[in-house]
C-alpha positions in Angstrom: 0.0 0.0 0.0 2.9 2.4 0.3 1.2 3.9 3.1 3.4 5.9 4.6 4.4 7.3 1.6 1.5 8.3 0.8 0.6 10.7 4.1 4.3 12.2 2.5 2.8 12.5 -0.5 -0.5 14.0 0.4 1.2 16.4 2.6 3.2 17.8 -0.1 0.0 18.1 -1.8 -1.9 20.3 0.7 1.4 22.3 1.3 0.9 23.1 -2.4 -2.5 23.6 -2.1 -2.1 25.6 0.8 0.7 28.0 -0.7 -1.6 28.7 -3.4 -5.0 29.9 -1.5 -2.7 31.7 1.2 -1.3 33.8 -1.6 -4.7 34.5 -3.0 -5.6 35.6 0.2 -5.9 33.3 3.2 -5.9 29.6 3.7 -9.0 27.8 3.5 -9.9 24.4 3.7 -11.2 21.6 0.9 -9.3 22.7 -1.7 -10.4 19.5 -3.6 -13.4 21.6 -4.8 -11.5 23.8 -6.8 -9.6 20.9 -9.0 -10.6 21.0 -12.6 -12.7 18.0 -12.9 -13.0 17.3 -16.5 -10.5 16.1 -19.4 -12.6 18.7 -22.2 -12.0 21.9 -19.6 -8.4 20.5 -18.4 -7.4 20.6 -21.8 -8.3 24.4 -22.6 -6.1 25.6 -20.0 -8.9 25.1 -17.0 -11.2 27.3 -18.9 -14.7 27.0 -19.3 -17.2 29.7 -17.6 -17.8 30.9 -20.6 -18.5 27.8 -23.2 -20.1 25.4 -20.7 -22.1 23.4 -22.7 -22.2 19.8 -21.4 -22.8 18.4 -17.6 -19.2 19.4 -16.5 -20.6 23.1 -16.6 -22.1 22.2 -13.3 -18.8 23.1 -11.8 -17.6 25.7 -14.7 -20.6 27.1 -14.9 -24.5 25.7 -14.4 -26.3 28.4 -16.3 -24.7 26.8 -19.4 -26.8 23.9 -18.6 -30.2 26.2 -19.3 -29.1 26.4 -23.2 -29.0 22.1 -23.8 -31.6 19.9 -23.9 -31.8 16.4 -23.6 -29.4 14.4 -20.9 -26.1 13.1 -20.2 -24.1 11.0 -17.9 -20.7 11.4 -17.8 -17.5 10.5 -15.7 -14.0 11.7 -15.5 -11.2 9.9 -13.8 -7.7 11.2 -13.3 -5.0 9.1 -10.8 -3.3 11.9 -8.9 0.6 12.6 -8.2 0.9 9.6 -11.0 5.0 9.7 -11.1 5.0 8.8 -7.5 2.6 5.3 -8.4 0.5 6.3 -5.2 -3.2 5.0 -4.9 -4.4 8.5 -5.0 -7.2 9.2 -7.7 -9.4 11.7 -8.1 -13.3 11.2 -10.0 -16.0 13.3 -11.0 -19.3 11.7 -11.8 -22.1 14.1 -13.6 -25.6 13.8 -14.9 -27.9 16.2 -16.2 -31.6 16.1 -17.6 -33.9 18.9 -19.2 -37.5 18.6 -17.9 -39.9 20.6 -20.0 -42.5 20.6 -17.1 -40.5 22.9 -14.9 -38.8 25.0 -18.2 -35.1 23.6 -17.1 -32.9 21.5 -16.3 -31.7 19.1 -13.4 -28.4 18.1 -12.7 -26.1 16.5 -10.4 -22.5 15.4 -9.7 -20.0 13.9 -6.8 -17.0 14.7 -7.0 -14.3 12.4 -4.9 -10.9 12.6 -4.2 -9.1 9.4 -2.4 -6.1 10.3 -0.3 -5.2 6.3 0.2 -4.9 4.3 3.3 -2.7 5.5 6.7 -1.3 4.1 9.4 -2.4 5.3 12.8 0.4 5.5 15.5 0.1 6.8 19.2 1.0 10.7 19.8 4.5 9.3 22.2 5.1 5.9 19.5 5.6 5.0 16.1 3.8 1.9 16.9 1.2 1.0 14.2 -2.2 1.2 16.4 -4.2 0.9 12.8 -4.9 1.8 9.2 -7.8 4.1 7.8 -8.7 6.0 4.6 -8.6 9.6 3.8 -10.8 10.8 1.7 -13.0 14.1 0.4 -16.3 14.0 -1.4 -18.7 16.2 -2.5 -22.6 15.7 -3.9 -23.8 18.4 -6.0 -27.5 19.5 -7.0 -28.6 22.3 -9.3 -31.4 23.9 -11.4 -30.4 26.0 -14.6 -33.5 27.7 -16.7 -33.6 30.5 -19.8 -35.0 33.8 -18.5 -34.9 34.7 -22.8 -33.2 32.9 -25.7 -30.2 34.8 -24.3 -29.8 34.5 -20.8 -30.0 31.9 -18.5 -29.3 31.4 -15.1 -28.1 28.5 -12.5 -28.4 27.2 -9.3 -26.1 24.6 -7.0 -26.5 23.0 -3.7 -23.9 21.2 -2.6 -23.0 18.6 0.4 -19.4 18.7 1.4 -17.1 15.8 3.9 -14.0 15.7 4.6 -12.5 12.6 5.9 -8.9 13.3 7.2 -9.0 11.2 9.9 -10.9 8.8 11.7 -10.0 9.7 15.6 -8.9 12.6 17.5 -5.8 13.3 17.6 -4.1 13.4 21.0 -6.5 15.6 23.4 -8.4 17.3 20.9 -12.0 17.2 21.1 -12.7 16.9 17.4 -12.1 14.2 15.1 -10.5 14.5 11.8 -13.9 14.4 10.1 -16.2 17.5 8.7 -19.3 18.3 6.6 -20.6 21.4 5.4 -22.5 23.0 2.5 -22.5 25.8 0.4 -24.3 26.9 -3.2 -23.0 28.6 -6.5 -25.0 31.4 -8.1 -24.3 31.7 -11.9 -25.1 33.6 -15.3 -24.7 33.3 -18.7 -25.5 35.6 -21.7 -25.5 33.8 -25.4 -26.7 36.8 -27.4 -29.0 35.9 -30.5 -27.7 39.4 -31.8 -24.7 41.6 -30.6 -24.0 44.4 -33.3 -20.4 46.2 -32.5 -20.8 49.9 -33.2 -19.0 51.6 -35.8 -17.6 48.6 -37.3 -21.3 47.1 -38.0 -20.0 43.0 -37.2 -22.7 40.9 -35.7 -20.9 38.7 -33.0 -24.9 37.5 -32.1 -24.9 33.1 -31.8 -20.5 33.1 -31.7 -20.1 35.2 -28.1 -20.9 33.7 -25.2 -19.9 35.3 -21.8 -20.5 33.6 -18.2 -20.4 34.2 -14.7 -20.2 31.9 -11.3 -19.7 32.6 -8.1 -19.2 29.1 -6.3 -18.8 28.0 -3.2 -20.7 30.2 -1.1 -20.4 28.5 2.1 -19.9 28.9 5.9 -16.5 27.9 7.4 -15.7 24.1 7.6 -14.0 22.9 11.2 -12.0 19.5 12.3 -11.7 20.4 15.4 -13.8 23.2 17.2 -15.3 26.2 15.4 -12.3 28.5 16.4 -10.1 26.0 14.7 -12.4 26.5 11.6 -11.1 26.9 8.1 -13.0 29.3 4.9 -13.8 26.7 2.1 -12.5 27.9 -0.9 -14.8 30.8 -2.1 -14.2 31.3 -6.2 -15.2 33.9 -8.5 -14.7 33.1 -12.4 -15.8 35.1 -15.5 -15.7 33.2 -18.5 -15.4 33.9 -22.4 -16.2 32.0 -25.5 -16.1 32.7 -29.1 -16.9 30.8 -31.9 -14.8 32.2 -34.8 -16.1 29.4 -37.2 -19.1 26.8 -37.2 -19.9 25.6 -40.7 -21.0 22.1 -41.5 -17.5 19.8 -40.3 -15.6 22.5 -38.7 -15.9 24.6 -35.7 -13.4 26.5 -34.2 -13.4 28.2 -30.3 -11.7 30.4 -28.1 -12.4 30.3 -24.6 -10.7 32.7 -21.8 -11.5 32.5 -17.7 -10.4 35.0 -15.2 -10.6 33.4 -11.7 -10.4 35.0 -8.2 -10.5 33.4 -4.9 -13.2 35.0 -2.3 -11.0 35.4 0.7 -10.3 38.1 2.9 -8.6 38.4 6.8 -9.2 40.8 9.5 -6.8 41.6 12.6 -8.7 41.1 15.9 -8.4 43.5 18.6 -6.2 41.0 20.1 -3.7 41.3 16.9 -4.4 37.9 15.9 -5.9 37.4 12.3 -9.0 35.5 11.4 -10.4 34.6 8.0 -13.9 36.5 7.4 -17.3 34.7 6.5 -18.0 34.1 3.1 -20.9 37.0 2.8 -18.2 39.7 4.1 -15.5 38.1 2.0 -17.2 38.9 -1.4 -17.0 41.8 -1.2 -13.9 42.8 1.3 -11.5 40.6 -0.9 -11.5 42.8 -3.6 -10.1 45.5 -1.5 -7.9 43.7 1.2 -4.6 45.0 -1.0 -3.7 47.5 -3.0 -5.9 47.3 -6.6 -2.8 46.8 -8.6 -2.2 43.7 -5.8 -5.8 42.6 -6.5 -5.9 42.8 -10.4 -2.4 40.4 -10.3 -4.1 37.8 -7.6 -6.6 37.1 -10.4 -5.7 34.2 -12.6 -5.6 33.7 -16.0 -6.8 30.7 -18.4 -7.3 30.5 -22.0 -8.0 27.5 -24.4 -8.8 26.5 -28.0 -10.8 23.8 -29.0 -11.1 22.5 -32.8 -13.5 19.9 -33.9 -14.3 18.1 -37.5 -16.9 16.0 -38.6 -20.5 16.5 -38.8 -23.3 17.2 -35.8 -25.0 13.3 -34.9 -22.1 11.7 -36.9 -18.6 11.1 -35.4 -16.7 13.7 -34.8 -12.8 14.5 -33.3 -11.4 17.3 -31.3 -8.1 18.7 -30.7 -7.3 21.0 -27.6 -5.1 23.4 -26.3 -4.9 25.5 -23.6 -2.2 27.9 -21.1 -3.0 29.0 -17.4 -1.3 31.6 -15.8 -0.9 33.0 -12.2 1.3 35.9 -11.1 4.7 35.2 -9.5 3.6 37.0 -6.0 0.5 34.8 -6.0 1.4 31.7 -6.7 3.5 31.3 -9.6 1.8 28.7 -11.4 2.2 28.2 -15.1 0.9 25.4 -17.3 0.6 23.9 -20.7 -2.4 21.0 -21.1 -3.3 19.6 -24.5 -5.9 17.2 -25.2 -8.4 15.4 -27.6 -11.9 13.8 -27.9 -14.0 12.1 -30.2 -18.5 11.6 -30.4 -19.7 8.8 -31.7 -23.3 9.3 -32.4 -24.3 9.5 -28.2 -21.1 8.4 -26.9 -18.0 10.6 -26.5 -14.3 10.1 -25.5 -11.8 13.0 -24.1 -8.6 12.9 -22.7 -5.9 15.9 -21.5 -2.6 16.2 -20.0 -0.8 19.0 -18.1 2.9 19.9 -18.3 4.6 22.9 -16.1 8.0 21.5 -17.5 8.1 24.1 -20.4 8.4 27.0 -17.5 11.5 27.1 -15.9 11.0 28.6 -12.2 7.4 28.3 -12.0 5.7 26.7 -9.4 5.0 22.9 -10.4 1.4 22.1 -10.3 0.1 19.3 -8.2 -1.2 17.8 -11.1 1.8 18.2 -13.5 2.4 15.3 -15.9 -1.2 14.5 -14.8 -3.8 12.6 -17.5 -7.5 12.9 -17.2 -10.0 10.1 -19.1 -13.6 11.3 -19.2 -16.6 8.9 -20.6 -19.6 11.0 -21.6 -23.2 9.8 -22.7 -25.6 12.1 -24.2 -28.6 11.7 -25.9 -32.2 13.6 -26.5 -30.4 16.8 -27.0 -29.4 18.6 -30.2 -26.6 17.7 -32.3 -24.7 20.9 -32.0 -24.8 21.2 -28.3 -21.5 19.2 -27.6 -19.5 21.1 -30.7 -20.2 24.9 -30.7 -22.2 27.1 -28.5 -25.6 26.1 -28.5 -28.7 28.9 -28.6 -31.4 29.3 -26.4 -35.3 28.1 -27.5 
């Protein structure tokens, strides 16, 4: 089991982790939730607020959800800190249905990430006392509707545990076990018609621009409530554009700008606290300097290129580059990736490289491959391939 290699591993991992969301602006806690879950996205540089139109957009973005009909099942798989030959893996299940009685759609997902087994030892002894599993999980339910052909709006609720540990450690009165919840408010605006002045171009069924604002959530604890820990807060803005879509080609370019929602406050007693997700909104914006908050935003862009014809088989190529600012992180990345549709079955893969960026940070998931089955059927046959339009 390579056990205790593995609490090395995954403590390397939520060092990472935790560099990242201190630099952004305070540590928080699940940092699972904000993993890319899907091959398609992970390909395009982690970007994908803005095109969002299968059942993964129920992390990206769940108004995208409002423009598709039909449903889908899909599930993503991706074995984590793979160089290392761990049992760590990581899996995303989704599944979405449009219901024409309520004028929307229904979805849902769980995501899961496995830390692997651990030995428990005493808090004076390296005696083995035990083994248990680490683990996180989420379960994830939403509602997206049109409020016109060119807007529509989404809705999560989701269940969140955190599996850590399975006893106390030493005189603590908590365990190494947590749940909480939180919910995502998004928006998405696919204009039938968008005229840019002066130059007279109709950008109307090729622009698509979304919002989310996810995890909106109280403060998850392990231990007591002054131990607590934000969960991880996440503002994204998302781009697509369709430059081409005739009948074998389309061609899109998709750009995300991401921010993390959290903000500190220095008590009276000079200690320093993270502030509740409604405060943090709003305060995080303004905790540094604005120059300081414009460079703590991160940056992800992707292409995606597909051939063949709507309902027939059809292949994709993908590309994509994420960027974070050297005071805030320093992460860099390259991912690449394909897929193929086979009348209602699908196929995408994507892999991540930092090795092309000498000096940045290296991602968690470098060299990291994701597989993703999808099934969709009842919808129509351009949903998957461009952006698809309102009813």
């Amino acid at each position: 089991m390579k056990i205790f290699i593995n609490l090395l591993m995954v403590g390397m991992m939520f060092t990472a982790f935790q560099k990242f969301t201190y630099a952004q602006g305070g540590e928080t806690a699940v940092p699972f939730l904000l993993l890319a879950p899907d091959s398609r996205s992970g390909a395009m540089g982690e970007s994908g607020a803005g095109l969002a139109n299968n059942s993964a957009a129920i992390f990206w973005n769940p108004s995208g959800i409002a423009f598709l009909k039909g449903q889908e099942v899909s599930i993503t798989h991706s074995n984590w800190l793979p160089q290392f030959h761990l049992d760590l893996f990581y899996d995303y299940f989704t599944y979405r249905m449009y219901v024409p009685e309520i004028d929307g759609s229904v979805f849902a997902s769980i995501t899961y990430m496995n830390f692997g087994e651990f030995i428990r030892t005493g808090p004076d002894s390296p005696t083995p006392l035990g083994t248990f599993n680490a683990y996180d999980a989420a379960l994830t339910l939403g509602y997206a509707t049109l409020l016109s052909p060119d807007w529509g709006v989404g809705f999560n609720f989701r269940v969140i545990h955190s599996r850590l540990s399975d006893q106390p450690t030493a005189q603590e009165q908590g365990s190494g076990v947590a749940t909480s919840v939180s919910f995502d408010i998004s928006a998405m605006w696919r204009p039938e018609k968008f005229v840019i002045p002066l130059v007279d171009v109709d950008l109307g069924k090729d622009l698509s621009i979304g919002l989310n604002l996810s995890n909106l959530g109280p403060k998850i604890y392990y231990i007591d409530q002054a131990q607590a820990d934000p969960i991880p807060t996440n503002f994204r803005l998302g781009i697509a554009y369709q430059f081409f879509n005739d009948e074998y080609n389309s061609f899109v370019y998709t750009i995300d700008f991401s921010k993390l929602m959290i903000s500190q406050k220095v008590n009276p007693d000079s200690s320093v606290t993270s502030r509740q997700f409604y405060q943090a909104i709003f305060t995080s914006w303004t905790d540094r300097s604005t120059s300081e908050e414009l460079r703590s935003i991160q940056t992800s862009m992707g292409i995606e290129y597909w051939y063949g014809k709507p309902g027939d088989f059809l292949f994709a190529i993908r590309a994509g580059y994420f960027y974070e600012d050297p005071s805030f992180g320093n992460r860099k990345f390259l991912s690449f990736g394909a897929g193929i549709r086979y009348d209602i079955y699908g196929f995408d893969f994507s892999y991540l490289t930092t090795s092309v960026f000498p000096g940045a940070d290296t991602s968690p998931l470098n060299d990291t491959l994701r597989f993703t089955i999808d099934i969709g059927w009842g919808g129509e046959p351009g949903d998957t391939r461009g952006l698809p339009r309102g009813i």
